[in-house]
C-alpha positions, 0 to 999 in steps of 0.5 A, spaced: 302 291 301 297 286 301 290 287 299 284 288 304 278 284 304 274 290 302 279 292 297 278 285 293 270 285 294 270 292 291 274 290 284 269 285 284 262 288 285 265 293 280 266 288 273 260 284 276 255 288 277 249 284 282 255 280 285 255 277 291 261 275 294 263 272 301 271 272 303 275 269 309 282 270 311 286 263 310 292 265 313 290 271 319 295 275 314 290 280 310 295 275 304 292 268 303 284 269 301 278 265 300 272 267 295 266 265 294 263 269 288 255 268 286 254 272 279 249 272 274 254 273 269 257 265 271 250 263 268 252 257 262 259 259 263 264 254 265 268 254 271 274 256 268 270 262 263 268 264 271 274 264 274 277 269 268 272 273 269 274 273 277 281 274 275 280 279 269 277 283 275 282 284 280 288 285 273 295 285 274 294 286 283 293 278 283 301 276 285 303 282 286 297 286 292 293 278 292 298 273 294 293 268 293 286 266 292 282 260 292 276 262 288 269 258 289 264 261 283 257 259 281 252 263 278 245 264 282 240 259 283 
């Protein structure tokens, strides 16, 4: 069963506290999802130390629940 939008956003907020994270449905099927996540905790850290720290939160869902995530990350201004 594929994962809400809410469901995702929660995972995140949790293991990045001060989060914001913006999502958008690329397929209209609740399976194919864009996130754009703004963290401190991304400060100095590179793109892909950023993108771990998205995946890390959402464990072993990402390929099973989430089918698919294009992920946008940046820390904030």
């Amino acid at each position: 069963m594929p994962m809400k939008s809410e469901d995702i956003v929660a995972l995140i907020e949790e293991a990045l506290p001060g989060a914001k994270v913006e999502m958008r449905d690329l397929a209209g099927d609740n399976d194919h999802w864009a996130a754009k996540v703004t963290a401190p905790q991304f400060a100095g850290k590179t793109r892909v130390a950023q993108h771990k720290l998205v995946y890390d939160a959402l464990g072993s869902r990402m390929g099973g629940e989430l089918h698919a995530l294009q992920l946008t990350t940046q820390a904030p201004n």
